[in-house]
N, C-alpha and C positions, 0 to 999 in steps of 0.2 A: 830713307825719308819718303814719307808717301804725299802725293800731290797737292791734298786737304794740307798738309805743314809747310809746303814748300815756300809760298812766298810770306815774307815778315809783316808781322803783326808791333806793330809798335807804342799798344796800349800799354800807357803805364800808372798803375793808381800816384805812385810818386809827382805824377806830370799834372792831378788833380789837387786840386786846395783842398783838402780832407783834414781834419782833427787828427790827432794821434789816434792808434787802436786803445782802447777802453775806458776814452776822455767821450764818445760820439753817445749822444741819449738813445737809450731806445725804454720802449711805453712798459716793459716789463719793470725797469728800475722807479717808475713813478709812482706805480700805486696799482690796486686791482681793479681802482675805474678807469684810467687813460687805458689800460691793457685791455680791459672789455670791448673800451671804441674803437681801438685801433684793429681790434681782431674782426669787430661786424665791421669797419673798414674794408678791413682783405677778404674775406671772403662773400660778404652781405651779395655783391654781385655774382662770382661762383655757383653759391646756391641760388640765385634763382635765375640763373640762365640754365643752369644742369635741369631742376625744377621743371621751368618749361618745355624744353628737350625733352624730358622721361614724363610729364603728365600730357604732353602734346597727342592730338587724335591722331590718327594713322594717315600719314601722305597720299592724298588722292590727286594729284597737280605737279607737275613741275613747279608751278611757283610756288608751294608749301615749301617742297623742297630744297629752292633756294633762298626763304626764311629762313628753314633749318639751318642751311650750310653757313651763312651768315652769322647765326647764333653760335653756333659751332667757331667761329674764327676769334667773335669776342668772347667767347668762355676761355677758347687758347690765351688769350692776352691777358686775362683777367688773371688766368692763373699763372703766366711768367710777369706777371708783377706782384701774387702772391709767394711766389718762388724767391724772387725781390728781396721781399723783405724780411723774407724766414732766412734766406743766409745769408743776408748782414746781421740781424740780429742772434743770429745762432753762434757766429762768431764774435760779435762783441762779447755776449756771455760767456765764452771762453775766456777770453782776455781777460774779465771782471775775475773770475776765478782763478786761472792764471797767475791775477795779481797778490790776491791773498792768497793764495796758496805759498806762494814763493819761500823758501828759506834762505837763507844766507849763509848758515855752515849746516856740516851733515849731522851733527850733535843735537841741533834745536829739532825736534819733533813737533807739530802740528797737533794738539787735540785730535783725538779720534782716528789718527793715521791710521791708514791700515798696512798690515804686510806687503801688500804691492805698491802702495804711493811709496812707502818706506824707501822699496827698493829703489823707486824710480825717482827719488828723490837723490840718495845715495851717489845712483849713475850718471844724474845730472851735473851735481858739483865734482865728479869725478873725470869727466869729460871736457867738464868747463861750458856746459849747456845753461842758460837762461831761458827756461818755462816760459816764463813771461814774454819772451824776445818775439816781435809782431813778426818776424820772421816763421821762428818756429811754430808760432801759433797758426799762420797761414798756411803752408805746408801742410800740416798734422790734419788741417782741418779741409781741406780741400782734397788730402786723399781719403779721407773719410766720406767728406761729402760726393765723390766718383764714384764710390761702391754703392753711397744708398741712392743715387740717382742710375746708376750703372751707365755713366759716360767715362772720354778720359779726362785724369786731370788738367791738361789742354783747356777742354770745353771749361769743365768748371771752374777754374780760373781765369777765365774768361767770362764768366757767367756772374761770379762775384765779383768781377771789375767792373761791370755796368752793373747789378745791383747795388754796390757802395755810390757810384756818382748817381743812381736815383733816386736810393734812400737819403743821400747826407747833401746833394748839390742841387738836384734836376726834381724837386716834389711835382708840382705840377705838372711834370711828363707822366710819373710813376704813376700819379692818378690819372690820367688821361688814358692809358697803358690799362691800369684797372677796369675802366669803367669801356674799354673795345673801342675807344675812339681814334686811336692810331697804332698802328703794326709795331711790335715787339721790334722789327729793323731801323724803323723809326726810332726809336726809344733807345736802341743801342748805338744809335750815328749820335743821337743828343750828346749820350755822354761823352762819345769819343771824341768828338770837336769841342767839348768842353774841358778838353784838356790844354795848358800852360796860360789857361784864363784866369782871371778874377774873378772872386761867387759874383759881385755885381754884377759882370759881362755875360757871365752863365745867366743872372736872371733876368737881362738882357736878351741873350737867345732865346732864351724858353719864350718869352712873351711875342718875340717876332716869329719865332718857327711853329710852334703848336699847331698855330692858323693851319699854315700851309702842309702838318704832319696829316691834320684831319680831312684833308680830301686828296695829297698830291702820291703819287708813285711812287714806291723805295730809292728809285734811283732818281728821281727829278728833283726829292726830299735831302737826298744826299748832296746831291748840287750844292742847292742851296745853303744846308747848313756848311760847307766846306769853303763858300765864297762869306757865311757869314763871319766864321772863323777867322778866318784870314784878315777880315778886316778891321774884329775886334783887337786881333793878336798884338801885343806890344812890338814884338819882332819882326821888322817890315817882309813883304812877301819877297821881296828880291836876296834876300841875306839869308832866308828860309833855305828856299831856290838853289845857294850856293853852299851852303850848308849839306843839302841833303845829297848833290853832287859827289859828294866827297865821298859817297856809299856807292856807286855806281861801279855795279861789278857782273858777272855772267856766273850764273847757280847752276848743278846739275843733279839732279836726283835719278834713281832707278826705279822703274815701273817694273811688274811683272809680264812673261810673256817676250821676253828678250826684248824690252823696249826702253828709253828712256827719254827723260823732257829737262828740257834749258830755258832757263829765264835768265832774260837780259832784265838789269835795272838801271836804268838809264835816264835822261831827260827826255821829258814826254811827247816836246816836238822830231826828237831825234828819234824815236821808237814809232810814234802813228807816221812819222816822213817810211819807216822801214814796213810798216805794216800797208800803210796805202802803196807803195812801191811793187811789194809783194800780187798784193790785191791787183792791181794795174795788167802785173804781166798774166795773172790767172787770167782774166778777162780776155787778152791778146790769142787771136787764131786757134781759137779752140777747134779739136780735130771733132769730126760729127759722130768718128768711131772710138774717140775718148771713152771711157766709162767711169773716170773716176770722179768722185763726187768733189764741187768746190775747196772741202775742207783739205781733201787730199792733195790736189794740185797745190794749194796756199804752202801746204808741210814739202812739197816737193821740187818749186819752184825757189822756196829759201834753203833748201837743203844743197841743189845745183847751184846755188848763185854763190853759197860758203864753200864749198869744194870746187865748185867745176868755174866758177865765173857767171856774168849776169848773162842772161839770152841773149843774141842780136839784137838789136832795133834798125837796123838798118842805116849808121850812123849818126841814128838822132838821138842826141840826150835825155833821158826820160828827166821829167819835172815834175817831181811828184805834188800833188796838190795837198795842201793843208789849210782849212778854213778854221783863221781866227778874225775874232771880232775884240776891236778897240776900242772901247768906248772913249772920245776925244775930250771930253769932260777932265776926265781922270787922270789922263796922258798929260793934259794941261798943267791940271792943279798939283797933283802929287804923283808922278811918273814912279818913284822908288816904291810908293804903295801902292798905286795903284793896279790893281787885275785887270787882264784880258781873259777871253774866251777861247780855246783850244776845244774846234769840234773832235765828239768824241768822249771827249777826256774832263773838261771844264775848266777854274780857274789856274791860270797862268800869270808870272809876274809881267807886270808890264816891260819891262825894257827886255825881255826875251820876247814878247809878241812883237815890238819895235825892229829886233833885230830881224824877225822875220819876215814884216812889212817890207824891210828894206831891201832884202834880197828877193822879192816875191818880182815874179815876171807881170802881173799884173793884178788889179785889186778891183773888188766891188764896195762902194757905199752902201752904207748901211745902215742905216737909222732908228734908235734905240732908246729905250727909255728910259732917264737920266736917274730915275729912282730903284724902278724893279731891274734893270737891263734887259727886256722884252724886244725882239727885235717889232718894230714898227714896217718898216719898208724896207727896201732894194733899191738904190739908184738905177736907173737907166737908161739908156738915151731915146730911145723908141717905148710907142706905146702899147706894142703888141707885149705881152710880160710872161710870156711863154718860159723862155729862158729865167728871167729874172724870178718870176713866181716861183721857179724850182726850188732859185738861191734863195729865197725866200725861206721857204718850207722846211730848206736845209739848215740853214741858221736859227731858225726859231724852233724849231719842236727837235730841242736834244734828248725828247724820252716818247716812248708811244703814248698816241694820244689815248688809246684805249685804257680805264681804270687798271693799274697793279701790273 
């Protein structure tokens, strides 16, 4: 297993409200005019971003240059939401075909068969295979669509699991996607937090995230849409929580080069408590003739501490720090639904943040806001904010300030 597979992917078009396969419209079955618009649709932007690119003067500036590149990133997206919509609907028209094609015994012949459907019709009801079956049809069609993209089938089905939720749930992302106004990772977090929703809750998210897809950071976009999830989700965040528990197991895969790597999957306060833990003792008495880089002490300090035992400290208990944020609003009103903040990582169910409250040696106020969750201030007792301003900076910018 290589590192790219290692940890689980748990998108599933099943966990989407989608139509059956070849009940979903697409602009070809309508006529040759919706097919003409839908087609200057997908590409109307394409060409004339390539357009400007190839008739554009010769870069004399740095700033031309980063026009270009610009142009360059909405022509990317424009065309993985033209990608979009060419394999969902390449495979509904399978399906449509599929379905009329079907026989029922290997006797009834089709008009026009040829010697090869013949056959492959023959070996179908011989085997007990269904043509039609949305299974086989996806298979069939996603190792085909792997050779003429030349990825594995991994990617592309994965590729056609967020094209189906942009085509058939998330429109307004996919156009947005189109037209370079937010990153393809954008556009793929949409659909996968739109998964075990309702289309209304879906169209729900789309109107409150787009905003925030069009100017915020992959990962501060992610945030957000995963606390928005959660709060549409019918299934309270706490019973998720204990649900997902129940998968918490240690994976190990082989690297080349005589190496290999272990993932723990665990609850997230109990793996960042392990990881800040780690980090703690990296930091502690570094020698000056050390040479080995952060990353290596981190791998080598949890490697001694699982074999050999933890370092010294000189009989003081380490307490490893973990910053979550409560909003007391929420704790109040609905504690089972309600989220906390686990830096780091992000939303957290409330009576796990509670329970870490409670064992916590000591705590900072904090002050947030009641809508966005925006930390506002830092309690303090003094007015010098040296310290507090840290805590500050550290509770509120969970992603670089800097664009992407």
């Amino acid at each position: 297993m290589s590192i790219q597979h290692a940890f689980t992917n748990d998108d599933d078009e099943h966990r989407l409200p989608l139509n059956p396969p070849g009940t979903r419209n697409i602009s070809h079955l309508d006529g040759p005019l919706t097919s003409a618009i839908e087609h200057e649709n997908e590409f109307a932007q394409v060409l004339e971003l390539a357009s400007t690119l190839y008739h554009g003067p010769a870069r004399t500036n740095p700033s031309q240059g980063l026009t270009e590149l610009q142009a360059i990133a909405h022509l990317r997206r424009a065309l993985d939401a033209a990608e979009a919509v060419i394999l969902t609907d390449s495979i509904e028209l399978v399906a449509h075909a599929a379905a009329e094609y079907t026989a029922d015994t290997t006797s009834t012949a089709p008009a026009g068969e040829t010697e090869k459907q013949r056959d492959q019709r023959i070996s179908a009801h011989y085997y007990g295979v269904d043509p039609a079956s949305d299974q086989i049809i996806t298979s069939s069609f996603v190792a085909e669509a792997a050779v003429a993209l030349r990825e594995t089938v991994e990617k592309t089905r994965s590729k056609l699991f967020t094209a189906k939720g942009l085509r058939y749930l998330c429109p307004e992302t996919l156009n947005a996607l189109s037209r370079g106004l937010i990153t393809t990772k954008a556009a793929q977090e949409m659909v996968k937090q739109a998964q075990d929703l309702a289309p209304e809750d879906i169209r729900r998210m789309e109107h409150s995230l787009l905003p925030v897809a069009k100017t915020a950071s992959d990962a501060s976009f992610s945030q957000r849409a995963r606390r928005l999830h959660r709060k549409l989700d019918p299934v309270s965040a706490a019973d998720r929580h204990e649900s997902a528990k129940e998968a918490r197991c240690v994976t190990v895969w082989d690297e080349p080069d005589g190496m290999a790597a272990l993932k723990l999957y665990a609850p997230a306060q109990d793996v960042y408590s392990i990881y800040n833990t780690v980090k703690y003792f990296a930091q502690q008495d570094v020698d000056p003739d050390d040479t080995r880089t952060q990353a290596q002490r981190h791998a080598d300090i949890l490697r001694d501490a699982l074999l050999d035992g933890w370092p010294t400290t000189n009989g003081t208990p380490l307490k490893p720090r973990v910053v979550v944020t409560i909003p007391a609003v929420e704790a109040l009103v609905n504690p089972r639904r309600g989220l906390a903040d686990l830096e780091g990582y992000g939303p957290i169910p409330m009576g796990v943040a509670l329970k870490l409250a409670q064992d916590a040696p000591s705590m900072v106020r904090v002050l947030t806001d009641p809508w966005t969750g925006a930390a506002i201030d830092v309690g303090r007792a003094k007015y010098r904010p040296s310290a507090a301003l840290k805590d500050l900076l550290l509770v509120r910018d969970q992603c670089c300030r800097f664009p992407g």
